[in-house]
SERO-270261 format. One line per 5 residues: their letters; for each residue x, y, z of C-alpha. Coordinates in nm, 3 decimals. Layout:
a) X Y Z | ... $
END
This chain:
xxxxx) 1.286 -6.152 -0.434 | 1.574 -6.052 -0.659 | 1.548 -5.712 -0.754 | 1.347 -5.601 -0.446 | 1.413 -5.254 -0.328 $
xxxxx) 1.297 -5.170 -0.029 | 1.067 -4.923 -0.010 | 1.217 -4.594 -0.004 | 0.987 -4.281 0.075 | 1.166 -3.945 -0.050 $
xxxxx) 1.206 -3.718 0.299 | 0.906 -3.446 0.361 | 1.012 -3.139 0.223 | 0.768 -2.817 0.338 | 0.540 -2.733 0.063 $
xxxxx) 0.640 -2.382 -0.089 | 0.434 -2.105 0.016 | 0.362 -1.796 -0.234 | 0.579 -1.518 -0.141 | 0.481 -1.245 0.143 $
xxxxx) 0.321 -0.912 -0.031 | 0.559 -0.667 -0.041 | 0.608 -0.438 0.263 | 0.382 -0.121 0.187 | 0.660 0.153 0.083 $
xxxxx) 0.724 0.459 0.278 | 0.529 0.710 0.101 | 0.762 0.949 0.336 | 0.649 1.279 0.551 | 0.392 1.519 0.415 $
xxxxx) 0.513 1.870 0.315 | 0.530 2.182 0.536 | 0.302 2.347 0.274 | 0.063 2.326 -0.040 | 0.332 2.507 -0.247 $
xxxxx) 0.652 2.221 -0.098 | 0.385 1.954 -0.219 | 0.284 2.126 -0.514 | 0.651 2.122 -0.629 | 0.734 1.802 -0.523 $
xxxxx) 0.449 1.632 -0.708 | 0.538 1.858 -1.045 | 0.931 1.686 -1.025 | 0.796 1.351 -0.957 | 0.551 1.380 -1.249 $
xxxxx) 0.839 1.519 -1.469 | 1.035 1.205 -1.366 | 0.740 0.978 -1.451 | 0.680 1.140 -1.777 | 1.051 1.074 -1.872 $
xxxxx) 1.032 0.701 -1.881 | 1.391 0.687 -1.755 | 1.286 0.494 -1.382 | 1.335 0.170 -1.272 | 1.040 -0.036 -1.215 $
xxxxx) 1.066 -0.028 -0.856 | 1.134 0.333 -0.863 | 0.812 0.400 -1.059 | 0.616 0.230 -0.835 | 0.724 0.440 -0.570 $
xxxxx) 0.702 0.735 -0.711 | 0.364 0.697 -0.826 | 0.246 0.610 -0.436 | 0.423 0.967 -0.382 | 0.240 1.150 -0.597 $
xxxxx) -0.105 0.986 -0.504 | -0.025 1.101 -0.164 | 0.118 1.415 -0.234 | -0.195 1.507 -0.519 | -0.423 1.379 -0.182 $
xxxxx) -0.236 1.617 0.027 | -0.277 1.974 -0.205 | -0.639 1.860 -0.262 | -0.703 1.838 0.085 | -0.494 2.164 0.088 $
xxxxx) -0.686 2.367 -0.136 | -1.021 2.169 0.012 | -0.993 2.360 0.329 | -0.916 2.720 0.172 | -1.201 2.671 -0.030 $
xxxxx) -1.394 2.615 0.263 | -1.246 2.892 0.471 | -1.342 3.138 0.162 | -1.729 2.998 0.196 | -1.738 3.100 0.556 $
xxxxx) -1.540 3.437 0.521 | -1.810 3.480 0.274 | -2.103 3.387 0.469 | -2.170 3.089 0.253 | -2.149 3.209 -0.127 $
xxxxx) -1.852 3.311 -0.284 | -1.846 3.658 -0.531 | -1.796 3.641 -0.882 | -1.421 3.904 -0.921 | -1.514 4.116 -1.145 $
xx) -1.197 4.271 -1.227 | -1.268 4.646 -1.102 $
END
């Protein structure tokens, strides 16, 4: 047949998967106290307030401060508790005298 090409498949290329989640970031050590945790979480949300961060940065930062604002909750949490049993269950108004 004039004009006959052969048949001709196109090689198997693998199909493209989606891309792998990102790696979870490291949200870093906690701090040695409430007050180191309380201070880093007031720079961070300075930094955020700014606007001035990258993206990625942002994104990171904002996984710090969830687990730094979990951390001085947790903090304050087990004072609060420690107060209630000091207090045999009820804590006293302060009345200022």
């Amino acid at each position: 047949m004039p004009g006959f090409i052969p048949d001709r498949r196109m090689p198997k290329v693998p199909p493209i998967s989606p891309p792998a989640p990102p790696a979870s970031p490291d949200t870093g050590a906690l701090p040695a106290s409430y007050e180191a945790g309380l201070q880093e979480l007031e720079q961070l949300v300075t930094e955020l307030e700014s606007g001035q961060l990258p993206l990625d940065q942002l994104l990171g930062s904002y996984q710090r401060g969830a687990v730094l604002l979990a951390f001085c909750r947790d903090k304050l949490q087990a004072v609060e508790d420690q107060i209630k049993v000091l207090d045999a269950g009820g804590l006293k108004v302060w009345t200022g005298e």
